[in-house]
N, C-alpha and C positions, 0 to 999 in steps of 0.2 A: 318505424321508430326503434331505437335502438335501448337495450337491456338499460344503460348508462342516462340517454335525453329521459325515459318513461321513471325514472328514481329522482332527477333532477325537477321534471316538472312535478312530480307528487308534492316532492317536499315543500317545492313553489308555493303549490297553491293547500297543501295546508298551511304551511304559515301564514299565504294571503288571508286563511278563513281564520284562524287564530287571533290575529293582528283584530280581525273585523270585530269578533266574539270579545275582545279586551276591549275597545273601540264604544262599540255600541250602545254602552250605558251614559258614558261620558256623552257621547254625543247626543243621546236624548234627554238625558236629564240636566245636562251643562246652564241652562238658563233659567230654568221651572224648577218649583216643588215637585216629589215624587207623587203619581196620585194615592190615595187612600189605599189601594188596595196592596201598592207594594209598601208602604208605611207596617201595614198588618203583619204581613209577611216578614219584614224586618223585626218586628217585637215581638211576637208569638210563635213562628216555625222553631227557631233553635231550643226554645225551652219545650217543645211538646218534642222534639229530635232525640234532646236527650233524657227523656221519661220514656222514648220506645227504646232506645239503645239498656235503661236499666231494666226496663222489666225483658226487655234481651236475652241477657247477662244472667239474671236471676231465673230463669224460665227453666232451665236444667236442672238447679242445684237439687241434690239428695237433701233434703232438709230430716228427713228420717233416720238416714246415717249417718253415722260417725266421720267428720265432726263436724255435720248438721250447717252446715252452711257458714261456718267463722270465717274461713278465709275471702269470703265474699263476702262478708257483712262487713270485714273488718278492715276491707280491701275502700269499699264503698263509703264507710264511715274514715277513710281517711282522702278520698275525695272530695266528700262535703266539707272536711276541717279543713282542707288545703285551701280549698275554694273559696270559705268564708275570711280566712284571715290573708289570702294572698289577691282575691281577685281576678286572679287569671286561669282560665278555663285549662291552657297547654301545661301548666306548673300540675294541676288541680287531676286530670286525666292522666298525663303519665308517671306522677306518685301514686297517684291510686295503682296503677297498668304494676309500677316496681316492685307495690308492698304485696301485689298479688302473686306474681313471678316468684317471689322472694319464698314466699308461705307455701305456693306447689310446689316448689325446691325443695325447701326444709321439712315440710310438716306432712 
């Protein structure tokens, strides 16, 4: 088999696995409820996600030095406001990602 068929059939059959991976939910869930345990999974994983991603984030800062951890407090507290009056998690993370950016630039 040649350099060109062995690239052509990769690509094949990953997308065949792809296609199947996009597929698979739809097709098992398309006429039932989900059962209980992916319902859990739905409500509970992303908020415990991102309680590890903050204490992440905060795990390094110098809280002892100057300037004691602001540009991540301040970073974080514009997060939460974004979050609470916009509602959307993408608005809410990368204004917080900006003001962060913005503050290691400058400050």
């Amino acid at each position: 088999m040649t350099p060109i068929e062995q690239a052509v059939l990769a690509v094949l059959l990953m997308g065949l696995i792809i296609l199947a991976t996009r597929t698979f939910p739809f097709a098992l869930f398309s006429r039932k409820d989900p059962p209980a345990a992916l319902k859990f999974v739905e409500r509970y994983i992303p908020p415990m996600v991102m309680a590890v991603l903050v204490v992440y984030c905060l795990k390094d800062v110098a809280w002892a030095v100057s300037p004691h951890g602001l540009r991540e407090v301040a970073a974080l507290a514009a997060v939460v406001v974004l979050h609470l009056l916009k509602r959307n998690a993408l608005i809410s993370i990368f204004g917080g990602t900006a003001l962060y950016m913005f503050l290691i630039a400058r400050f």
